[in-house]
C-alpha positions in Angstrom: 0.0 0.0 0.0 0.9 3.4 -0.9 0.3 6.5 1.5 0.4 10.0 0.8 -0.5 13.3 2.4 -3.5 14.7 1.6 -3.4 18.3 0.0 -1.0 20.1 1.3 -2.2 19.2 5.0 0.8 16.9 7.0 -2.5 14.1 7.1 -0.9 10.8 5.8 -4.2 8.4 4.1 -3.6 5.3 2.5 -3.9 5.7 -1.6 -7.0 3.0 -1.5 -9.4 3.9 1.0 -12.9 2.2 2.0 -16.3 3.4 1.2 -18.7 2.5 3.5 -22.6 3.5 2.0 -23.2 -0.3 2.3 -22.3 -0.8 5.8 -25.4 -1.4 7.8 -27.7 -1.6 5.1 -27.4 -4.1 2.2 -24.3 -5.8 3.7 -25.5 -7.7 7.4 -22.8 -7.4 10.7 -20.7 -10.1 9.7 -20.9 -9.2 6.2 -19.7 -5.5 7.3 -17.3 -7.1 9.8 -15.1 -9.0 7.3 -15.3 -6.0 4.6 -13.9 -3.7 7.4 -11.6 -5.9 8.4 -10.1 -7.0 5.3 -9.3 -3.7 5.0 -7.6 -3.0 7.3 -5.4 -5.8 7.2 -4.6 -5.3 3.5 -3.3 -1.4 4.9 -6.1 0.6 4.2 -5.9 3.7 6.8 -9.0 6.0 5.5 -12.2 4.5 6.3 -14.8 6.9 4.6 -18.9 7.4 6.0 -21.8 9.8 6.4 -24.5 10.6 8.8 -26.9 10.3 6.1 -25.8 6.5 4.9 -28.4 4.1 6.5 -29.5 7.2 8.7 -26.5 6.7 10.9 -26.6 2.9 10.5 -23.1 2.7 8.8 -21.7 5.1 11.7 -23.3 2.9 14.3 -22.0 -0.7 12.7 -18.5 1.0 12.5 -18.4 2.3 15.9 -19.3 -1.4 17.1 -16.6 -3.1 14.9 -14.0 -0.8 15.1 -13.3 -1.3 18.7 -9.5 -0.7 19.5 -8.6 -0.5 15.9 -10.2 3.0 15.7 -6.2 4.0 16.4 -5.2 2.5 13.3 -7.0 4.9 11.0 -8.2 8.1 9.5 -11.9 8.0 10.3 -14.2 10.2 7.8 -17.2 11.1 7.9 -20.1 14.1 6.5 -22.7 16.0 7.5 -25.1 17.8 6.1 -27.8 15.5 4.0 -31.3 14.8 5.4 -31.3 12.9 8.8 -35.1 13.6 9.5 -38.3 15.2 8.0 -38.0 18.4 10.2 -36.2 21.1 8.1 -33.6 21.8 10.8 -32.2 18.1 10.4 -29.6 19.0 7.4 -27.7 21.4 6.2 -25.1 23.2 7.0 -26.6 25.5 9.6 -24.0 26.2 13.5 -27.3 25.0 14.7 -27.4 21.6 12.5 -23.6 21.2 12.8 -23.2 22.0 16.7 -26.0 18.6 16.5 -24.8 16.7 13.9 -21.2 16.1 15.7 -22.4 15.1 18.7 -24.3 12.5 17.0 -21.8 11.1 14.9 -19.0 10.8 17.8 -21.3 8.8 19.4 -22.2 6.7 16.7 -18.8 6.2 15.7 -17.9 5.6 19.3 -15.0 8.0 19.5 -13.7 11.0 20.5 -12.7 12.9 17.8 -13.5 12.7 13.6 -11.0 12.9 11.6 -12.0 14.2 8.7 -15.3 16.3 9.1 -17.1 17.0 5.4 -19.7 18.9 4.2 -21.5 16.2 2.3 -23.3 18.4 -0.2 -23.5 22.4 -0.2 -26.3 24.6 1.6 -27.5 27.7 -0.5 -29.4 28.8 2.4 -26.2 29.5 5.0 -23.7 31.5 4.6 -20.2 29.7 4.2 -18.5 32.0 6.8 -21.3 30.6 9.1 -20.2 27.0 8.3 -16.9 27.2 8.3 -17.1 29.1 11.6 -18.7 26.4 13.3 -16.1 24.0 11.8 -13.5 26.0 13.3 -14.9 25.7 16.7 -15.0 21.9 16.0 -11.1 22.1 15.8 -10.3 24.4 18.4 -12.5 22.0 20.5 -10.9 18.7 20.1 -13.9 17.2 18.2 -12.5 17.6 14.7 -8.8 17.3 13.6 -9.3 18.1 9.9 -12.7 19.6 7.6 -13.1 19.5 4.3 -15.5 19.4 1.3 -17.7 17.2 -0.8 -19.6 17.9 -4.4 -19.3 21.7 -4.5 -18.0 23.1 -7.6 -14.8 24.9 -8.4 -16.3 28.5 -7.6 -17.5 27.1 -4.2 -14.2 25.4 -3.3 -12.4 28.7 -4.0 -15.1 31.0 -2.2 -14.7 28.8 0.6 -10.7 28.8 0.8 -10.8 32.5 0.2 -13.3 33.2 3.1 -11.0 30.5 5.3 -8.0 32.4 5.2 -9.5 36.0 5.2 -10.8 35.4 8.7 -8.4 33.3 10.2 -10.0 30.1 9.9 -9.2 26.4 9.9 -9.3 25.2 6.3 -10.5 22.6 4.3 -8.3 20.2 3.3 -10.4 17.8 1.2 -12.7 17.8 -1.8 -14.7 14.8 -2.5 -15.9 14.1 -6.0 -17.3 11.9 -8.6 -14.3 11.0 -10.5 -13.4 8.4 -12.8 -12.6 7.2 -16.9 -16.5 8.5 -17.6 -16.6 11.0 -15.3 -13.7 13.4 -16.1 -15.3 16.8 -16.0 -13.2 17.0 -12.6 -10.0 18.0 -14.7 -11.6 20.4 -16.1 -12.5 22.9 -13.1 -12.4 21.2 -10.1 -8.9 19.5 -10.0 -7.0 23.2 -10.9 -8.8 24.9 -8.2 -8.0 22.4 -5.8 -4.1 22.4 -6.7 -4.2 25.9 -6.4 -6.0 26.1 -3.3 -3.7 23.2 -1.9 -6.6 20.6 -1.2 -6.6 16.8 -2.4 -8.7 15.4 -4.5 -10.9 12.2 -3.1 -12.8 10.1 -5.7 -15.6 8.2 -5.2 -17.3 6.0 -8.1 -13.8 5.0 -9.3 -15.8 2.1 -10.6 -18.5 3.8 -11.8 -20.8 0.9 -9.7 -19.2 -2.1 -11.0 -19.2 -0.8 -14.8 -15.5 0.3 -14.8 -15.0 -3.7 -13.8 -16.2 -4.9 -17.2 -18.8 -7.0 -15.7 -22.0 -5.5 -17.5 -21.9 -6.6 -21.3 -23.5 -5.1 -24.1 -27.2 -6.9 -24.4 -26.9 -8.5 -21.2 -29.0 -7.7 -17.4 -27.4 -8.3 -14.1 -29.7 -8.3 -11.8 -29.7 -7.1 -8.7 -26.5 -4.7 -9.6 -26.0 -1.5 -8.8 -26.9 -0.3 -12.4 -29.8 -2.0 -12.9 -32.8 -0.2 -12.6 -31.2 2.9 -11.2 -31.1 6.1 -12.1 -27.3 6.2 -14.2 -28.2 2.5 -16.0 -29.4 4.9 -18.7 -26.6 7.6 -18.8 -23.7 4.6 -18.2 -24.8 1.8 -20.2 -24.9 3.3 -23.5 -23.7 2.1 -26.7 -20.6 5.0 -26.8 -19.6 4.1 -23.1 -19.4 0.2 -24.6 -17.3 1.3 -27.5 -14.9 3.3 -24.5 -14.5 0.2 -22.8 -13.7 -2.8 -25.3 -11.1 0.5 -26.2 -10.0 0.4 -22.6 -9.6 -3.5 -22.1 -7.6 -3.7 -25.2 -5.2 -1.5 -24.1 -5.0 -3.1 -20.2 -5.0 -6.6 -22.0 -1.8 -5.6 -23.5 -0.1 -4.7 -20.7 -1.4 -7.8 -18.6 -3.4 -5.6 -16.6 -6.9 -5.7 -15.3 -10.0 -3.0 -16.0 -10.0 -2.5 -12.2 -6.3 -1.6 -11.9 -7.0 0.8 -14.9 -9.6 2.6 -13.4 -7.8 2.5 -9.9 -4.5 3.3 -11.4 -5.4 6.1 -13.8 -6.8 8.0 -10.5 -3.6 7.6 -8.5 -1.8 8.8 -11.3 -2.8 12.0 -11.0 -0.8 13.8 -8.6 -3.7 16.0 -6.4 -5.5 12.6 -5.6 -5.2 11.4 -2.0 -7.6 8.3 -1.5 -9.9 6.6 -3.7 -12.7 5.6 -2.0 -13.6 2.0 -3.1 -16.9 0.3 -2.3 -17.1 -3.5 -1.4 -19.5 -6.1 -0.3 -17.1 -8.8 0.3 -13.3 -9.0 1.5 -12.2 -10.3 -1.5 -13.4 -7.3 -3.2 -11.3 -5.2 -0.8 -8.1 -7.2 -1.8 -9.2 -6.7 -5.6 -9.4 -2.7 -5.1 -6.2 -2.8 -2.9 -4.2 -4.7 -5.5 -5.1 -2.6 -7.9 -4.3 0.6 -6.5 -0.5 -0.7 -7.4 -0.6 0.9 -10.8 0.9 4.3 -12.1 0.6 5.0 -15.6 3.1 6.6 -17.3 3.0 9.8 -19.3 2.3 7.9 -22.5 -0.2 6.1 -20.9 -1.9 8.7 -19.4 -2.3 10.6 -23.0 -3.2 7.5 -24.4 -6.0 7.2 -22.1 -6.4 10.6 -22.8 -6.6 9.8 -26.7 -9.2 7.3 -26.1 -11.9 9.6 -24.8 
């Protein structure tokens, strides 16, 4: 296992990190026992959650598993999303934050997150609010690091620029959608974040299992991610088919696999600090470990590049 720091912060995370949206809810205890610990044996240190995942039921099953190993790594987690019907239960509000902590340590069973994130953006506060609040976190032992998740560029640098105007603790983080079909990161978000000194942290490196090579052209899986849900339509299309028998040809000539490809080609980029990888089994977790081995070269990467 690789580890790197993430942004220019002196945090050190493991280059493959865990996603846990599963944990409490389609994966069982023992199911979410073995996941989490085959992770952790195979040197993942960044263990990524949400309030919102399960309404707390991923928190919860990782505060009972974790146990003494909670030493062992960089626990993450966000606020923000729905956790109730009232309108005060989301956001990003001092209010909903001051709450939304004090939930989550005990959930998690610990003292102090982290890696706090705002899990989506609030229109309705004003970000010098938020990142107030978050600043109190720090100063108060709750929170060690804060950072962001799917706000766009403008955001990210509003954000950083209202961090350092007042003297506050700054983000260190942004967590996006990124992978081979999802590259609009480059674009926008990945230049602001170099320049703003924040790592990158992908999620859907595998675009739900698509990135694997599983789903064929023609051909239902059922009971997968894909099918039946909202992005079966925008991923399995004809032009996304044509991208991939382009992309296994060229890891089938360097012995590789699609997974170390679409694992690889993230790590490759220089801003990235982990990639947060889904499982539902252990041996998953050693697949998505393994593959975070690979770094493309610079001929590699524009042949990727060249693909489209």
């Amino acid at each position: 296992m690789e580890y790197r720091r993430l942004g220019h912060s002196g945090l050190v995370v493991s280059a493959v990190g865990l996603g846990t949206n599963n944990f409490g809810t389609r994966l069982d205890e023992d199911r979410t026992r073995s996941v989490l610990e085959a992770a952790l044996d195979s040197g993942v240190t960044f263990i990524d959650t949400a309030d919102s995942y399960g309404r707390g039921a991923s928190e919860s099953a990782i505060g009972r598993i974790l146990g003494a190993r909670r030493q062992e790594i960089v626990l993450a987690t966000k606020f923000s999303s729905p956790m109730g019907d009232a309108p005060w239960q989301r956001g990003t509000s001092r209010r909903w934050i001051t709450q939304a902590i004090d939930e989550s340590l005990r959930r998690l069973d610990t003292d102090v997150i982290d890696l706090y994130q705002i899990h989506f953006p609030d229109p309705l506060t004003p970000i010098e609010e938020t990142l107030r609040a978050l600043d109190d976190l720090v100063t108060a032992g709750k929170v060690r690091y804060i950072g962001y998740s799917n706000v766009a560029a403008w955001q990210l640098v509003d954000g950083q620029w209202t961090a350092r105007s007042v003297h506050l603790a700054r983000p260190i983080a942004i967590q996006a959608a990124f992978n081979l079909l999802r590259r609009d990161v480059l674009q926008e978000l990945l230049p602001a974040a170099r320049a703003m000194g924040l790592g990158i942290i992908p999620y859907y490196p595998l675009e739900s299992g698509f990135l694997t090579g599983k789903y064929r052209p023609g051909e239902t899986l059922p009971g997968a991610r894909l099918t039946g849900g909202p992005r079966e339509a925008v991923v399995l299309t004809e032009a996304n088919f044509e991208r991939l028998a382009r992309w296994e040809d060229f890891v089938a000539a360097r012995g590789r696999s699609m997974t170390e490809l679409a694992i690889g080609w993230l790590l490759s980029h220089p801003e990235v600090g982990p990639v947060i990888a889904g499982a539902s089994s252990a041996e998953q977790v050693r697949t998505n470990v393994a593959a975070g081995e690979w770094r493309l070269d610079g001929a590699e990467m524009e042949a990727i590049a060249a693909i489209g």
